[in-house]
N, C-alpha and C positions, 0 to 999 in steps of 0.2 A: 443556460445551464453550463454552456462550455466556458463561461467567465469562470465559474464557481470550478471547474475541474483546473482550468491551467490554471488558477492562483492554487491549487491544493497542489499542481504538480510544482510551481516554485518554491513553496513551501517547502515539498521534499527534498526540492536541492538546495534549498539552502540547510537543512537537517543536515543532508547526506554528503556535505561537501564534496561532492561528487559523484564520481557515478557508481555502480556496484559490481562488484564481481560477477554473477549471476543475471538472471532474468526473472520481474515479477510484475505480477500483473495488480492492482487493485481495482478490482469491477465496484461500484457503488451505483448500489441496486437504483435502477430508475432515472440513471443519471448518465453514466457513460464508464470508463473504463482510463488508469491511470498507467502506462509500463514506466519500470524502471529498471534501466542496464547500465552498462559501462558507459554511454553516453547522457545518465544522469535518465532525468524523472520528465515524460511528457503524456500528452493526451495521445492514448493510443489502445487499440484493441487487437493486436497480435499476441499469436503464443509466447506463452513464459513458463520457465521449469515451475512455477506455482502461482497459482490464482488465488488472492483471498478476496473473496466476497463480504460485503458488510453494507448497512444503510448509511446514509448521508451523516445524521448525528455518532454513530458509533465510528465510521470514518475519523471524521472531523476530533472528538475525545481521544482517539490512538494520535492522530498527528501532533494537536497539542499538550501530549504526555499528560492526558488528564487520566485515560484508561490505557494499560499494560497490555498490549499485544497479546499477550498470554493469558491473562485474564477475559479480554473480549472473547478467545476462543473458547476458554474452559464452561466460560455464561452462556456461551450458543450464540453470541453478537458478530459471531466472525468463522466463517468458512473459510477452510483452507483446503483445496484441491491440487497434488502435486508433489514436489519434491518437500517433504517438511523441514528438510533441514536447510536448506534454503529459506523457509519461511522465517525458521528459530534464527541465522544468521542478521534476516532483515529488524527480526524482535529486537537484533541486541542493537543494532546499527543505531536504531530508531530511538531508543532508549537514551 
């Protein structure tokens, strides 16, 4: 499972060209936990101004711009615990 999480965390860096202002976490239920700060996107479980929670497949749709950040949350696919405005800054980054 942790193949599946750091190729999701290269993934985000290569999105994110870089690292992000802020601190966030992506927990993926059952699986482990992804942060991302100013030194980019790795496997890890420490605090972050916001946590969003989601499962593997609703994961995987936000990253590959299949499903809207915003969307997955408005559907119930996606917890968000935290700073929200942090979260909406990662929505647009992501986008």
């Amino acid at each position: 499972m942790s193949d599946t999480l750091e190729q999701a965390a290269a993934k985000l860096n290569e999105k994110m060209d870089g690292g992000f202002d802020s601190s966030a976490k992506f927990e993926i239920t059952g699986m482990g936990a992804i942060i991302l700060d100013a030194n980019g996107a790795r496997v890890g479980d420490e605090d972050a101004d916001v946590t969003m929670t989601a499962d593997a497949e609703t994961f995987e749709e936000i990253l590959s711009g299949e499903l809207n950040p915003t969307a997955a949350f408005m559907g119930g696919k996606l917890t968000i615990d935290g700073d929200m405005g942090v979260a909406m800054q990662l929505a647009q980054a992501l986008a």
